[in-house]
Structure formats: C-alpha cells, structure tokens
C-alpha positions as CSV (number, residue, x, y, z in Angstrom):
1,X,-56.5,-16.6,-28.1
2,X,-56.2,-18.5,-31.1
3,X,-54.1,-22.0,-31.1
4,X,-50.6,-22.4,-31.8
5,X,-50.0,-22.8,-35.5
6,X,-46.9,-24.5,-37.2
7,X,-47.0,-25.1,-40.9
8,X,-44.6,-27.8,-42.1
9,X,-46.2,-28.7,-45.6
10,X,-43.7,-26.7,-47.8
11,X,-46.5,-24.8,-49.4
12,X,-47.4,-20.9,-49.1
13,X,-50.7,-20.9,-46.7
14,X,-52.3,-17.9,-49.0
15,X,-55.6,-17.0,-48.1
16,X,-56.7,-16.8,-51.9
17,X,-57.0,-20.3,-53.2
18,X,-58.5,-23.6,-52.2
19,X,-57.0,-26.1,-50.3
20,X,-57.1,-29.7,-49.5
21,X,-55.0,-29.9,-45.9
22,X,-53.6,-32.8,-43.8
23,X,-53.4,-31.7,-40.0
24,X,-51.9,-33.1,-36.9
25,X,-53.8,-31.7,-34.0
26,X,-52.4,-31.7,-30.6
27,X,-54.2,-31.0,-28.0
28,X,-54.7,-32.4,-23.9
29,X,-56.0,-35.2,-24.6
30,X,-54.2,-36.7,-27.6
31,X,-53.0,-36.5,-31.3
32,X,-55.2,-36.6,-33.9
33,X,-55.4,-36.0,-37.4
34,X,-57.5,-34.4,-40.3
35,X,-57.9,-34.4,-43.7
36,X,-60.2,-31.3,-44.8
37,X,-60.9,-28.2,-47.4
38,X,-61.0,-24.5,-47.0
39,X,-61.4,-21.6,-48.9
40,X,-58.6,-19.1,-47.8
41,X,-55.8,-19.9,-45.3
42,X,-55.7,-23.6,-42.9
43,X,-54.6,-21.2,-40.4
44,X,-57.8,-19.0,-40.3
45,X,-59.8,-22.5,-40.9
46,X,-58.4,-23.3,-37.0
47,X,-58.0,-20.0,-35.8
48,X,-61.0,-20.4,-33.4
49,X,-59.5,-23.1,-31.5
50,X,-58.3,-22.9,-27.9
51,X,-54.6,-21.4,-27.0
52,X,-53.7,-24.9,-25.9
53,X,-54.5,-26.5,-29.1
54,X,-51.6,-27.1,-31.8
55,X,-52.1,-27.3,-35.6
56,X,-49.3,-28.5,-37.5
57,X,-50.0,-28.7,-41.4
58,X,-48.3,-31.4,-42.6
59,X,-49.9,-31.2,-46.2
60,X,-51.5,-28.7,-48.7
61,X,-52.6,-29.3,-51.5
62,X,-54.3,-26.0,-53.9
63,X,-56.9,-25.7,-55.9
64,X,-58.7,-23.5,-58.4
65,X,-62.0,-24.0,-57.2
66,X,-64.1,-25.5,-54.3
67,X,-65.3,-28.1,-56.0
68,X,-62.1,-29.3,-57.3
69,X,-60.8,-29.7,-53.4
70,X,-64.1,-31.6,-52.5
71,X,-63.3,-34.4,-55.4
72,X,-59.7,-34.5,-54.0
73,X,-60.9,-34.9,-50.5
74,X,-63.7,-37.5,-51.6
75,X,-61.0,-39.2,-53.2
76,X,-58.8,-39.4,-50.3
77,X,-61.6,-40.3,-47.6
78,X,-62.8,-43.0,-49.7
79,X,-59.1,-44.6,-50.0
80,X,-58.5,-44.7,-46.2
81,X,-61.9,-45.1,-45.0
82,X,-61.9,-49.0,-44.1
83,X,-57.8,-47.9,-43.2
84,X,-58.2,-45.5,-41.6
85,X,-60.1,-45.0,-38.0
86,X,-62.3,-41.9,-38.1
87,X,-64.0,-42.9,-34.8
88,X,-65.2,-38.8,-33.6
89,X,-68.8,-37.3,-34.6
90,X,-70.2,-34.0,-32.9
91,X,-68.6,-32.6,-30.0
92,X,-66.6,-35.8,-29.0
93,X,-63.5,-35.0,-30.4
94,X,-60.6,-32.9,-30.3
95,X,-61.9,-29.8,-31.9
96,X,-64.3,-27.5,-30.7
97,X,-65.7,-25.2,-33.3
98,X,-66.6,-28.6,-35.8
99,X,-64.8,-30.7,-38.2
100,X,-64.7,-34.0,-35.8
101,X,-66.2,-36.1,-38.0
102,X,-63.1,-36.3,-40.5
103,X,-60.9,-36.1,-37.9
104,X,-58.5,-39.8,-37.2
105,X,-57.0,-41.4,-34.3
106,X,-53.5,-42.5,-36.0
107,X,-51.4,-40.8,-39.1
108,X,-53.2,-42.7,-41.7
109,X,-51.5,-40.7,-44.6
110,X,-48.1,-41.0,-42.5
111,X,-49.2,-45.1,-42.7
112,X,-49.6,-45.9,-39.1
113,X,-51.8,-48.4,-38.5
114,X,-55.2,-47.8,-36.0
115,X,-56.0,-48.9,-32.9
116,X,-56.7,-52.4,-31.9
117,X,-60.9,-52.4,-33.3
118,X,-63.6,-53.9,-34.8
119,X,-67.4,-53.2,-36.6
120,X,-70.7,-53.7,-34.7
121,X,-73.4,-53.9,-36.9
122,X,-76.6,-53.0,-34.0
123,X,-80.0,-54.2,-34.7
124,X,-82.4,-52.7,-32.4
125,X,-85.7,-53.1,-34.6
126,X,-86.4,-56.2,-36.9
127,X,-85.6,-54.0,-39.8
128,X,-83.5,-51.4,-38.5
129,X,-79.4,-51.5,-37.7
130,X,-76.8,-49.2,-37.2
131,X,-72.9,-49.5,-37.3
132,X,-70.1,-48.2,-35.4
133,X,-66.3,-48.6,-34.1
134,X,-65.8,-50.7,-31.5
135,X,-62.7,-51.2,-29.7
136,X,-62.1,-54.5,-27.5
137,X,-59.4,-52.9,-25.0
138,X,-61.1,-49.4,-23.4
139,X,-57.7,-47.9,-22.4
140,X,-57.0,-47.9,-26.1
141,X,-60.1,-46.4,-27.2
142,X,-59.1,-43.7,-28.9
143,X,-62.8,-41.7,-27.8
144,X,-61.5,-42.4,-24.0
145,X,-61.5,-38.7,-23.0
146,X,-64.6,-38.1,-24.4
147,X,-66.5,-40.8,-22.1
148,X,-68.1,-37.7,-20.4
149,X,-70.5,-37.0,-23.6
150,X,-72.1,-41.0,-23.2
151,X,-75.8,-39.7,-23.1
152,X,-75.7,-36.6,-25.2
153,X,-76.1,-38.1,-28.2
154,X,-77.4,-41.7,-30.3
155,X,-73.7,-42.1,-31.4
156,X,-72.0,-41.5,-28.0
157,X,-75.1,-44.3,-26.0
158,X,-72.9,-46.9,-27.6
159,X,-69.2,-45.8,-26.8
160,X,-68.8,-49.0,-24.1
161,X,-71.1,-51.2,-25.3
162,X,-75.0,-51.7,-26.9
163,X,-77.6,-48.9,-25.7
164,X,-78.8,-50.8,-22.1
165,X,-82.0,-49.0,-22.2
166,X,-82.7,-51.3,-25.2
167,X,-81.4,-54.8,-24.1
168,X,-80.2,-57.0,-23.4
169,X,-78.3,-57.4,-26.6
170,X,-77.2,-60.8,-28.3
171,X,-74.2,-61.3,-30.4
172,X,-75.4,-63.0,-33.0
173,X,-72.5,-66.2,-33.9
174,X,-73.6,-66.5,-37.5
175,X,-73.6,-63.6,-38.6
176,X,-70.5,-62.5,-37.2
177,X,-67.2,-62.2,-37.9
178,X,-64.1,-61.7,-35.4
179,X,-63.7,-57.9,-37.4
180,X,-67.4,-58.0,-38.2
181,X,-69.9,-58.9,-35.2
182,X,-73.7,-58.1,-35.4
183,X,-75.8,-57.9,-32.0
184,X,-79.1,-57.8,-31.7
185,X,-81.7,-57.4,-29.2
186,X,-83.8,-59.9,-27.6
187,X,-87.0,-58.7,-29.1
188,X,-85.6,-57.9,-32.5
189,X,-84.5,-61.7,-32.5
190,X,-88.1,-62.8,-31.2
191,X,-89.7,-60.9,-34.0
192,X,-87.5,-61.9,-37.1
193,X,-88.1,-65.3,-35.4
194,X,-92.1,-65.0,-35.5
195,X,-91.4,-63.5,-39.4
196,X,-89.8,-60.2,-39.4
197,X,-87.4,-60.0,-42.7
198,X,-84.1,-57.6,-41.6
199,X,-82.4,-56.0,-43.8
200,X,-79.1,-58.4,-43.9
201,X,-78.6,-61.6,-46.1
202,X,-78.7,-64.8,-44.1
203,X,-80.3,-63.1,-41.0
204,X,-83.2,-66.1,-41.2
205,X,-85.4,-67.1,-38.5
206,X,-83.1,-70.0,-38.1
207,X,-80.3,-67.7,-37.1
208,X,-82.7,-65.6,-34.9
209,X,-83.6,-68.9,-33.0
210,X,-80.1,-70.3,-32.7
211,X,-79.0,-66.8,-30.9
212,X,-82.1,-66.9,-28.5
213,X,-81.2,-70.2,-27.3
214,X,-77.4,-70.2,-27.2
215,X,-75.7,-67.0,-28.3
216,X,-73.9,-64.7,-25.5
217,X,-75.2,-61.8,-23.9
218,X,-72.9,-58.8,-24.7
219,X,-73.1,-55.3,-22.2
220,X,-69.5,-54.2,-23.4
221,X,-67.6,-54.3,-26.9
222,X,-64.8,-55.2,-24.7
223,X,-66.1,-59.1,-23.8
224,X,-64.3,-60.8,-26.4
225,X,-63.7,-63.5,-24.9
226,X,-67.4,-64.4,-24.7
227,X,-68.0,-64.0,-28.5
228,X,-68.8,-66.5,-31.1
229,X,-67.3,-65.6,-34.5
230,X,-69.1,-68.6,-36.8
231,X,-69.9,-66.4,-40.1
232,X,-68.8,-64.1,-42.9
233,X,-69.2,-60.5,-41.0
234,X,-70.4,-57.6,-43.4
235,X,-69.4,-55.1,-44.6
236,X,-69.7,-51.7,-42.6
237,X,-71.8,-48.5,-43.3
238,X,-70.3,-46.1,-41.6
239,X,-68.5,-43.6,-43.6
C-alpha cells in the first residue's frame, strides 16, 4: 500500500512538469522534512513508501526543465545548510526507498530552529579527517531511532561517539571550538608530533603534544562537560 498523501501547497500536483517540493514526513518514529525534485507528480515520487507513512506537501514549486529544479534546489540547500540539520545518510532515516540524505530534523523553511548540536571534525590518520553532526544530549538526537544501523555503515560507527575500534580519541583544546571541536586519535597525534603535516591550519606539532599530555579522552559526543574549547573551531565539510 502506498502512504497517506495530503497535499497542502496550493499548487496542482500534475504529473507533467518539474518540481522543486518541501515535504513533512510523518512516520513512527518522528517528523521530518524534505526539500527535493521530481519529474512528474510528489505523490508518485513517495508512492513506494509504507501505508503508515504520511506525506504532506507543504510546497511546490514548477519548472520547465530538470535542470531548472536542480539550480532551485542547489540554491535552497546551500542557504539552509549550516541552518538547517540534515543529520540522515543511507538507510538511517525515515524513508525507505532513498532520499535520506536531504531529508531534516526540524521545519527549516517553516524557521524552527534544530536540535541542540555541534560539528566534530575526526582525524583518524595524520592527514585524513572527516566531519559529522554531533549532538551533546542522546534523547534529543534526532538519529535516536535509527541507533540499530551503528555498524552498517562508516557514517553510522560514529552516531554516539568516535569509532572505538580506532581509539582512544583526544579532543583536541586548541583547535576546538564549543560548536566546532576536532578529536583525534592517539596515534594520529603521535605522528603529526614526530612530523606529520594534517590537513588543518594551526594543527602543529605543538598542538599535537599539548593534547597528548593534557587534553581529555572523549568515547561519547555527549561528555561536554569534559571538553576544552581554547580555539577558533572550523568550518564543517559536510554538506
């Protein structure tokens, strides 16, 4: 069965033009939201999802051509990104047949504000670093029902906290920001200690020393209260 479908946008949901939607999803285990493009209908866009899934169109906007939906959505991702909380990637998410990654935690258009959360900036190698969503309070982690999937996939190792299998992890103080905070592990400190050059201004060997020695030990994003915040952050790579 498809989902339930309720179209509150105002606009005819043809199945001949292109369309940039905004979609509340419902489902068990929250609300979410989406901004996306289809060719053709929203409703056929969703029309795989489960009977106890809701899609209410809030939004459509048409267009004469694919490409002219894809600038608009570019355009609209790239205004709420550091906004907005997109924190979903694969199957951990509230849709089943794709489309998580674009999918948020809070109405961003609507202009509520996200979830409590800050960036993590991970360096597991000297030279190599990730970044990722972190939230300091678990129950408000908006990936909560999805805790299952830790283990399937890089992205969902790191839901709770730095990958163990590579620690233990350091927060580095100087590099870090209270919205910004870089970890690293032990080895990757050792090794941009003995001369390794990472790829982030001011990560120096005098930083990588002052972390060995004195820095806390982080498992969980949620330890807050043991963190350092003695720099300028950076900016995060993740959308």
């Amino acid at each position: 069965m498809s989902p339930v479908y309720i179209n509150n946008s105002n606009a005819d949901d043809d199945s001949e033009t292109f369309k940039l939607y905004y979609v509340k999803i419902s489902t068990k285990d929250g609300v979410f939201y989406k901004i996306g493009i289809c060719a053709g209908s929203v409703k056929k866009r969703f029309s795989s999802e489960p009977s106890d899934t809701e899609i209410e169109v809030i939004k459509i906007f048409k267009h004469s051509s694919y490409d002219e939906a894809d600038l608009h959505e570019q355009s609209l991702q790239k205004k709420y990104a550091l906004k907005g909380d997109r924190p979903f990637v694969g199957k951990c998410g509230p849709l089943i047949y794709g489309g998580n990654t674009e999918c948020y935690s809070h109405d961003v258009l609507g202009g509520e504000p996200p979830p409590p959360r800050y960036f993590v900036r991970l360096f597991h190698e000297p030279l190599s670093y990730f970044d990722l969503v972190a939230y300091p309070n678990p129950e408000t982690d908006p990936r909560r029902p999805y805790f299952n999937l830790i283990g399937s996939a890089v992205y969902m190792r790191c839901v709770l906290g730095p990958d163990s299998a590579r620690g233990p992890w350091v927060q580095v103080s100087w590099l870090s920001s209270s919205s910004a905070v870089v970890m690293a592990t032990e080895s990757c400190l050792w090794s941009v200690y003995q001369g390794a050059r990472p790829d982030m201004r001011g990560f120096t060997r005098w930083v990588a020393q002052c972390s060995i020695s004195s820095d806390p030990r982080i498992s969980y994003f949620s330890e807050r209260d043991k963190m350092k915040f003695l720099g300028k952050g950076f900016s995060p790579k993740i959308f």
